[in-house]
C-alpha positions as CSV (number, residue, x, y, z in Angstrom):
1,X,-56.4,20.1,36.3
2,X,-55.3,16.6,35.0
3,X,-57.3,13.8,35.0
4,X,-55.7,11.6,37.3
5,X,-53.8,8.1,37.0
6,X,-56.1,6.1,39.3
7,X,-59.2,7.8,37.2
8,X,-57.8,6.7,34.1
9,X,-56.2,3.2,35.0
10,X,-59.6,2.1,36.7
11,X,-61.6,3.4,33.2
12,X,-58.8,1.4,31.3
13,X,-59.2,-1.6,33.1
14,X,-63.2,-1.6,32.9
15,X,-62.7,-1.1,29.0
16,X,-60.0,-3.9,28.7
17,X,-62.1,-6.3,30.9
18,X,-65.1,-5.3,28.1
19,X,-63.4,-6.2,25.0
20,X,-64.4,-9.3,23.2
21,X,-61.4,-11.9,23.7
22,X,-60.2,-10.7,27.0
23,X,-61.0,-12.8,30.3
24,X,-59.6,-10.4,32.9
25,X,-57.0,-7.8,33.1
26,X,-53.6,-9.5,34.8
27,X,-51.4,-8.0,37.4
28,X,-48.4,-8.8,35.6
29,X,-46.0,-12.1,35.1
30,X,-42.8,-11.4,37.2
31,X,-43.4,-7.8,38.6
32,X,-46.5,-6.0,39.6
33,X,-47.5,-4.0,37.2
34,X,-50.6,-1.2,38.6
35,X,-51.5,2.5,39.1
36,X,-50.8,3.4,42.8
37,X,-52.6,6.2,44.3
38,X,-53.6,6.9,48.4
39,X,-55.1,4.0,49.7
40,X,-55.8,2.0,45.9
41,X,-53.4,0.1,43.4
42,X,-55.6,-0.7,40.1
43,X,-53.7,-3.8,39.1
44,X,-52.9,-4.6,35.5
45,X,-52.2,-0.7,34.2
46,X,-49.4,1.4,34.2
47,X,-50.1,4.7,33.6
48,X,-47.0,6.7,33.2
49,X,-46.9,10.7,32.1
50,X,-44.8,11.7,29.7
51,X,-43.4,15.0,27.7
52,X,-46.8,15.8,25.7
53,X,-48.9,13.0,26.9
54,X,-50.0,9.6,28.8
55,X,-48.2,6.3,27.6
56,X,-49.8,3.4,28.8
57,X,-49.0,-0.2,29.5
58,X,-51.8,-3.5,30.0
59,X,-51.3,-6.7,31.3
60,X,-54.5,-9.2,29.8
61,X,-55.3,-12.4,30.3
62,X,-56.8,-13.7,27.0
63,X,-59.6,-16.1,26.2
64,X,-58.3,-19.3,24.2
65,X,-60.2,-20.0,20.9
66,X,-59.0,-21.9,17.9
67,X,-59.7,-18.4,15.9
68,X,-58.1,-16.3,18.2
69,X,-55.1,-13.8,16.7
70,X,-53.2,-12.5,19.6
71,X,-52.1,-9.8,17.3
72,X,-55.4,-8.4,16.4
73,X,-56.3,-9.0,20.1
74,X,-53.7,-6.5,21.3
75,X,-54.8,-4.2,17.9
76,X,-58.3,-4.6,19.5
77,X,-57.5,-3.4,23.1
78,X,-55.2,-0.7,22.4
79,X,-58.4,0.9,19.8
80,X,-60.3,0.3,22.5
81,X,-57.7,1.9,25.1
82,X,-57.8,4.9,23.4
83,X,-61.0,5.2,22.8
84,X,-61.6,5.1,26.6
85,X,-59.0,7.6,27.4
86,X,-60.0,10.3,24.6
87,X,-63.6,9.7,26.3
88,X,-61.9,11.4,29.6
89,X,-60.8,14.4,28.1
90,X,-57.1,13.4,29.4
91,X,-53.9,14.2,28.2
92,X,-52.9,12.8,24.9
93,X,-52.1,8.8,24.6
94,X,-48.9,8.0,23.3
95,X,-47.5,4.4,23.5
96,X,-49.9,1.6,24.6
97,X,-47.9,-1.5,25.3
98,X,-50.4,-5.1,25.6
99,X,-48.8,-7.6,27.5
100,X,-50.6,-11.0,27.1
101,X,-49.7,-12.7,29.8
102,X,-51.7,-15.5,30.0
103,X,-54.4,-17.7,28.5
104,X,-57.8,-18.5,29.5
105,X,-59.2,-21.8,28.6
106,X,-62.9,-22.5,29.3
107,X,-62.3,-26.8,29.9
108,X,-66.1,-27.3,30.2
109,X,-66.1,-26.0,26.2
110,X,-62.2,-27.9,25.2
């Protein structure tokens, strides 16, 4: 049986929220994006099935920093993504889309 999309969303989201340069996991700009299953939405991940696999899509919030490389920070999350859906034995991942929607700025540190 496959894992399911809420099992794999909520174990994406944990491992987004986890990797260094991310403040939280966003539920999207101008649409919604989430995982809907009976009676829980896990905001923040698509997780869409597709011929011969999973593609995936993330919506992060990340943390400003003079040194920060959005690039690498996507680079960083989708390793980490995959990583964290391998882990579950799940289909194979495809695409992983990042969406950066935002930025976090700490103004006690600014």
């Amino acid at each position: 049986m496959p894992t399911s999309e809420l099992v794999i969303a909520r174990a994406v989201r944990s491992t987004v929220c986890a990797v260094t340069g991310v403040a939280d996991v966003s539920p999207g700009l101008f649409a919604e994006t989430g995982t809907y299953g009976p009676g829980e939405t896990v905001r923040g991940v698509a997780v869409s099935r597709v011929a011969g696999g999973l593609d995936l899509e993330v919506h992060v919030i990340a943390v400003y920093a003079d040194s920060v490389v959005l690039r690498e920070l996507a680079d960083r999350v989708r390793t980490a993504v995959r990583q964290s859906v391998e882990a579950l034995d799940a289909e194979a991942v495809g695409r992983i889309d990042v969406v950066i929607d935002d930025l976090y700025i700490d103004e006690d540190r600014a």
